[in-house]
Each structure stands twice: as C-alpha cells, then as structure tokens.
C-alpha positions in Angstrom: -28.3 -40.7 44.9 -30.2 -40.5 41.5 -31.2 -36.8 42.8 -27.4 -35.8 43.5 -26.3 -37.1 40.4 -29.3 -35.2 38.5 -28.3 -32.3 40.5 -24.4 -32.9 39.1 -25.1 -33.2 35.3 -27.5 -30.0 35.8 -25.0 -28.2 36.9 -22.1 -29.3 34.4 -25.1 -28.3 31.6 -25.1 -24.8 32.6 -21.7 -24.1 33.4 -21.0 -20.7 31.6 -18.4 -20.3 29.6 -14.8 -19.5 30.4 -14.9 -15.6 29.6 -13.5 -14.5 26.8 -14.8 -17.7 24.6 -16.7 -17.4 21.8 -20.3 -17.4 22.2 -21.8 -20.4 21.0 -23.8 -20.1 17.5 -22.1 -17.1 16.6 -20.3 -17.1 13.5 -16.9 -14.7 12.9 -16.4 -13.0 10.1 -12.5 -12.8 9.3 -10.9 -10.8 6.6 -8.6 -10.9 4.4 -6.4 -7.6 2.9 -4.2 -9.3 0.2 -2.1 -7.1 -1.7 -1.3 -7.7 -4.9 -3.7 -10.4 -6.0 -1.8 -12.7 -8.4 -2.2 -14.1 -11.7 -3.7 -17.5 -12.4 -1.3 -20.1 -12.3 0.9 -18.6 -9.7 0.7 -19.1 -6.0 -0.2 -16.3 -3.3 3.2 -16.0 -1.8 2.5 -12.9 -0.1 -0.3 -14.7 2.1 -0.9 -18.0 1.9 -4.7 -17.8 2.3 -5.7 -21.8 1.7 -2.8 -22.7 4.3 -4.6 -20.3 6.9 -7.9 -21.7 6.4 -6.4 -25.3 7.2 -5.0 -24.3 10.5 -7.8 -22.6 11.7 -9.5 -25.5 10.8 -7.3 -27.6 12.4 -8.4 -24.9 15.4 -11.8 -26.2 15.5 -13.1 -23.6 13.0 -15.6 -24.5 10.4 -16.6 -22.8 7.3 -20.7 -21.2 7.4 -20.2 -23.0 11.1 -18.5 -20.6 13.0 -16.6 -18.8 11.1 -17.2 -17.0 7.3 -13.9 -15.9 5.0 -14.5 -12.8 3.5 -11.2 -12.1 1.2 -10.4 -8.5 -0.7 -7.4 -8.2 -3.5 -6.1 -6.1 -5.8 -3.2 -5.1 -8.3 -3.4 -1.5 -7.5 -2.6 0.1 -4.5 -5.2 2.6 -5.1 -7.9 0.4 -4.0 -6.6 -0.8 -0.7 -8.2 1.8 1.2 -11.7 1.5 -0.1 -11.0 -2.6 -0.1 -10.4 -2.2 3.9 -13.0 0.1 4.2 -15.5 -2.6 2.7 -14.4 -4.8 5.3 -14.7 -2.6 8.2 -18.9 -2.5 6.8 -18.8 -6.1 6.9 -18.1 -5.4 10.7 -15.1 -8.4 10.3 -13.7 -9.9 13.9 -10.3 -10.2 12.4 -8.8 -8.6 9.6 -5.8 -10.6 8.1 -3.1 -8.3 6.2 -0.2 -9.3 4.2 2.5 -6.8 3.6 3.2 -3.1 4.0 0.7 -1.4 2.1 -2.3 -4.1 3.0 -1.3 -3.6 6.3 -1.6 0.0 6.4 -4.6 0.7 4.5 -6.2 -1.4 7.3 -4.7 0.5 9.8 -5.8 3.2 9.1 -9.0 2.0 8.3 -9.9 1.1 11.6 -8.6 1.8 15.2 -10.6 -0.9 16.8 -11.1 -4.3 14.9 -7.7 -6.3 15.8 -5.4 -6.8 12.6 -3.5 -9.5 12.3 0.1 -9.1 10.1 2.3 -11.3 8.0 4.9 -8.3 7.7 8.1 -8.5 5.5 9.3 -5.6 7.0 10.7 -4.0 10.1 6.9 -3.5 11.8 8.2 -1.3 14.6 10.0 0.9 11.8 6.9 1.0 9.4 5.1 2.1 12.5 2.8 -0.8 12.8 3.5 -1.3 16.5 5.2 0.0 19.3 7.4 -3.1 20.4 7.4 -6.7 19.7 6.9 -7.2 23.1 4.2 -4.9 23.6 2.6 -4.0 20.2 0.3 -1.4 21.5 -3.1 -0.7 19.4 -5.2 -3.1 17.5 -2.2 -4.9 15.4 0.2 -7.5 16.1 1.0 -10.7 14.2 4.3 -12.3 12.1 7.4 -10.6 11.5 8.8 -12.4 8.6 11.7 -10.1 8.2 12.7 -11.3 5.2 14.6 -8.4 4.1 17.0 -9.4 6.8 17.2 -12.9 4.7 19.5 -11.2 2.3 23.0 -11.9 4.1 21.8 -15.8 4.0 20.4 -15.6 0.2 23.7 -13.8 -1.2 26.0 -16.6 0.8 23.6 -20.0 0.0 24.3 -18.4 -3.8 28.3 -18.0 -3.3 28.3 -21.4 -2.1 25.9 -22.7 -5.0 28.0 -21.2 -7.9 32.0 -21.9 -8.7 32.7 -18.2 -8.2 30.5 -15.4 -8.5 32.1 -11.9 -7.8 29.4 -9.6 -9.5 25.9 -10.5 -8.5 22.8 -8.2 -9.7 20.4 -7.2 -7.5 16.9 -7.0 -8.7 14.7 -4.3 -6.9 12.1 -1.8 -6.7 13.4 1.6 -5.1 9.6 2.4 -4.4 8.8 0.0 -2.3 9.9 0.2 1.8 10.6 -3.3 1.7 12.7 -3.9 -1.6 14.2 -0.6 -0.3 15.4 -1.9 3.3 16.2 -6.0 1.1 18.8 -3.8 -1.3 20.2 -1.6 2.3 20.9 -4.9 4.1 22.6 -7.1 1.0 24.5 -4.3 0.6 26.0 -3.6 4.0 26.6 -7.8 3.5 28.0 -7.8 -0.3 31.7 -6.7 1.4 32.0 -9.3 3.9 31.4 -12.0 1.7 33.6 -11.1 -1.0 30.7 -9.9 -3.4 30.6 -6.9 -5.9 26.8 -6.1 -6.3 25.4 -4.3 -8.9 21.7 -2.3 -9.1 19.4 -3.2 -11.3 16.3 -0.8 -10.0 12.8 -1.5 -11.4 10.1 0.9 -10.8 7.5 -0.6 -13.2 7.1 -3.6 -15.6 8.1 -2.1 -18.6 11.7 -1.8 -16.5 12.4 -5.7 -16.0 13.7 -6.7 -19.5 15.8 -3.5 -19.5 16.8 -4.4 -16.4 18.1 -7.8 -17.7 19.5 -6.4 -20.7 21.7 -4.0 -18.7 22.7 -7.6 -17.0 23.4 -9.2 -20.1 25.8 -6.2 -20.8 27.8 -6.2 -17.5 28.5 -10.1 -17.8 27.2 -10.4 -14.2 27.3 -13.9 -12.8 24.0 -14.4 -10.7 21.0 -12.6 -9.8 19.1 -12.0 -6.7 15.6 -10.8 -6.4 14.3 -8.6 -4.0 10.6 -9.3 -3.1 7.9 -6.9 -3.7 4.7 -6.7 -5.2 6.1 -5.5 -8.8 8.3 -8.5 -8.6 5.8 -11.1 -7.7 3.2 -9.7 -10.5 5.9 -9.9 -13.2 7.4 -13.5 -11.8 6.7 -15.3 -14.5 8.5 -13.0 -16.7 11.8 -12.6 -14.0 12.4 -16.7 -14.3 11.8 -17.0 -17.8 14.5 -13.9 -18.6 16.5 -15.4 -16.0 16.6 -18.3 -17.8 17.4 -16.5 -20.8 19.9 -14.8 -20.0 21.8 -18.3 -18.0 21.7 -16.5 -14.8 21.2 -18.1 -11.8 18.7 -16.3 -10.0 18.3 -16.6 -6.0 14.8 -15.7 -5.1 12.6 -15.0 -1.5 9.9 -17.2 -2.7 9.4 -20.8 -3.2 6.9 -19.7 -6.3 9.6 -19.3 -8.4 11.7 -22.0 -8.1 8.3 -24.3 -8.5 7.9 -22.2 -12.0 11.7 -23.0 -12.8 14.0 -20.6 -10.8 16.8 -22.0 -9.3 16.9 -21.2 -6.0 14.8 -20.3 -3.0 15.2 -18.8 0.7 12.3 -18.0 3.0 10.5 -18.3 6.2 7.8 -21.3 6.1 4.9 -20.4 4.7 3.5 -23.6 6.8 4.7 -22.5 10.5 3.9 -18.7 8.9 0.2 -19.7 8.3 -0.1 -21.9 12.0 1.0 -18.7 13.4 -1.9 -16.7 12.1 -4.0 -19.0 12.6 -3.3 -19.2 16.5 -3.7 -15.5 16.6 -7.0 -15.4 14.9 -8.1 -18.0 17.5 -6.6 -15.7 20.6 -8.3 -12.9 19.4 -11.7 -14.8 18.8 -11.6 -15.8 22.2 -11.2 -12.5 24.3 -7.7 -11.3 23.8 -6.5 -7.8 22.9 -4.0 -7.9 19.8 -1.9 -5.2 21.7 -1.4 -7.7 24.6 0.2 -10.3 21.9 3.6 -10.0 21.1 4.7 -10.2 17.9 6.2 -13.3 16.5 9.2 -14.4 14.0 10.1 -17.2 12.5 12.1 -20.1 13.6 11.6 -22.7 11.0 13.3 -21.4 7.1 13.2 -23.2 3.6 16.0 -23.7 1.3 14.3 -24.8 -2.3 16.5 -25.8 -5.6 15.4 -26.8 -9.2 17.7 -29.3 -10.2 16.3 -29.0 -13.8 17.2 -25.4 -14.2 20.7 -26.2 -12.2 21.5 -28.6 -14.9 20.2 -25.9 -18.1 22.9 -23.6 -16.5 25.4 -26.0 -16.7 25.9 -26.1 -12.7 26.5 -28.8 -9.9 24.8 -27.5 -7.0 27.6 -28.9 -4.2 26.5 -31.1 -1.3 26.7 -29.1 1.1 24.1 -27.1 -0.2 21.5 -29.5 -0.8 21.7 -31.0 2.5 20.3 -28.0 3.4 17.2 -28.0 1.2 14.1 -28.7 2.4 13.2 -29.7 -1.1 14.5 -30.5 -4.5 13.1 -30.3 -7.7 14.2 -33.1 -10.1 
C-alpha cells in the first residue's frame, strides 16, 4: 500500500500541464500602447492601466513573478509607430491598445503578437477585425462604442435641464471617432426635440473660440465628444464650461471628478476585467482571432452636485436614481 500510494503522488507530481498553459517560471511580457498620455493630475480615461493590473492580478498574475508591464505613451501621434515598434523588440506576449490610432500603429506593427483593444469606435469599420464573432488576425478585445452613447448623453441632459432646445456639440472633425460621436447625435438631435449646434475643434488653440462662439449663440448645454484633443485640454473644457454657466455632458467620469457636471460611459471597472480575462486567454494558448469581441453591459451615470448647484440647477429625481455616483 505504501508503494501504490508512492506510485499515486509520483504520478500527480509529473502530470504535464493542460496544453496551452503557461509554462511554469516563465515570465510574460505585456504591453501597453496608450495614446495620448495625460497630464498629471488627471486620470487615464482612455485606458485605465492601474485597473488592468488589478484584475490580472486578481487572475493569479504577479508583478517580476510572472508577468512584467512594459507601458509606451505619448501626446503625438507621430510616435506611435516607433512606440509599437519598441514593443514588438521587447518581443511582448500581449500588446494592450487603447483607441484608434494606438490600436493601429500596433497593427500594423505586428501581424503575429495578439493585441488586445479597448476600442471607442466601430472596430469592424476601422478595419480592426473582420466580425465580432469572428475577429480574424491577431486582434480582438472591447468594443466600447461609445460614440453610439450619444442618443443616451443628449436625453440624460434633456431630462437634467428645464428645457434645453440648442445644445452645442464639442468635437474634433479629425478624429474617426469624434467624427462618427457628432454623425450619431445628430441623426438623434431630431427625435428628441434638440437643435444642435457645431462647435468643431481641430487643435487647442480652437477650444476657447469654440466657447466664445457658444457664449454668442446663447446655447443652453454642452456636450463633449471624446477624443484625444479633448481629453488633453480637459482641464481647460470644464473650467470654460464653468465659465460660461453651461452645463456640459461629458463621456468621461474624469471630468465630472474635476468639476463637470455630468457623465455617461461604459465601466471602466467591467472595461478593465474584460482585458484582463483576455490577456489571461491569450497567455494560456488561445488565438485572439478565435475570441469574439466583447461590449459592454454594465454603464455609469456620474453628476457633480457642486457644479449643479453653481449653475443654478436641480438635477430631478429621476435622474439621480440613475447615477451610479454623486458628487456632493
């Protein structure tokens, strides 16, 4: 019997491995493309970096363990293709991109390390993959789609106000995303009732003229269109829109934490738990055209009742039973 029983922990000792698993000792290098890198004191909104960490963590994934973050940024699209490149070197498992241009520059920096997205936009329409179902090639990922978050933003902001008829939109005609945002709250504007008005920003020397012309039209309430030029000059978006007294409805949580009034967005949380489980997929054998793409099921509504009450507005009930948090 003590032979058998040897014989039986012997042979549970050197089991291989399921295949596919990671091999045990070795250390994964993951990457990170994030595009634009933000100024100090404002979150990463684009991708939420420390929140991916945690849930690979949570994954059984352990810094200098068995697994090494090796994270590229920039404010100019210039670099991204030389800032993927460098990653390609570093011969990364996983690269982790965030947004349209990160995401491309490390598509076409590689055709055979997997690439996991957090994509704002349309992914089959930017080319990124060939279904949802099926994404084909070495990326697949998130969809946020938060372009198609517009309809939702422009009637949360009808409800919040006593009665807005000409709303500004704040966007960037040179980016795909801010481009297909302004398409879809346009085709929306009608149905609820809503006059919008362009106010197009190409570059940051645009956004206080922007907010002038604003000022001039007597518009009643402001939505921005998320971009990169929008994010870099946030700080300067909330405190004109403050300035002005218009109440701005933005696609990130960031804003209403640095006194904006109101948010709507996918969760960054679920967003980053997402990733994570790809990242772990991938690690252990699977092909990142074999994983269909995912979208979000769980959204945020966020209001600043301190900037609420600067403006002079009571934010009804039946809007803030639907936030998922309130700043006081």
């Amino acid at each position: 019997m003590r032979i058998l029983r040897f014989l039986l922990v012997l042979g549970i000792l050197v089991v291989p491995p399921p295949a596919g698993a990671q091999q045990a000792g070795k250390v994964a290098k993951i990457g990170f493309l994030i595009f634009p890198s933000v100024r100090p004191g404002w979150a990463e909104p684009l991708l939420p970096t420390e929140l991916v960490r945690r849930a690979v963590r949570e994954l059984g994934y352990f810094e200098d363990q068995n697994v090494t973050w090796n994270a590229r940024s920039s404010s100019s699209r210039d670099f991204l293709p030389q800032l993927a490149a460098d990653l390609v070197q570093l011969k990364a498992e996983v690269i982790v991109a965030s947004g349209a241009e990160a995401i491309q520059a490390a598509k076409d920096s590689t055709k055979t390390i997997p690439i996991v997205m957090l994509s704002f936009a349309d992914p089959i329409a930017m080319r990124f993959v060939t279904s949802l179902a099926r994404p084909g090639g070495n990326v697949t990922g998130v969809s946020l789609m938060t372009a198609d978050l517009g309809e939702k933003r422009l009637a949360l902001l009808k409800e919040a106000l006593p009665r807005p008829s000409r709303v500004a939109v704040l966007w960037n005609p040179t980016d795909a995303t801010a481009t297909y945002e302004w398409t879809r709250l346009h085709a929306s504007a009608h149905t609820l009732g809503l006059t919008l008005v362009s106010l197009e920003c190409r570059t940051p020397q645009d956004v206080e003229a922007a907010f002038a012309t604003a000022r001039k039209s007597r518009l009643g309430a402001l939505v921005v269109a998320m971009d990169p030029l929008t994010y870099a000059q946030g700080s300067q978006i909330v405190s004109l829109a403050a300035k002005n007294r218009l109440p701005a409805m933005y696609g990130s949580r960031t804003f209403v934490e640095r006194g904006g009034l109101m948010a709507y967005q996918p969760s960054n949380k679920e967003a980053a738990r997402r990733v994570a489980v790809f990242v772990d997929k991938i690690l252990k054998g699977a092909k990142p055209g074999d994983l269909p793409v995912e979208q979000p099921s769980e959204f945020e509504l966020v209001v600043n009742m301190k900037t609420a009450q600067a403006l002079g507005l009571k934010i009804p009930p039946s809007v803030l039973v639907l936030a998922e948090q309130i700043f006081r």
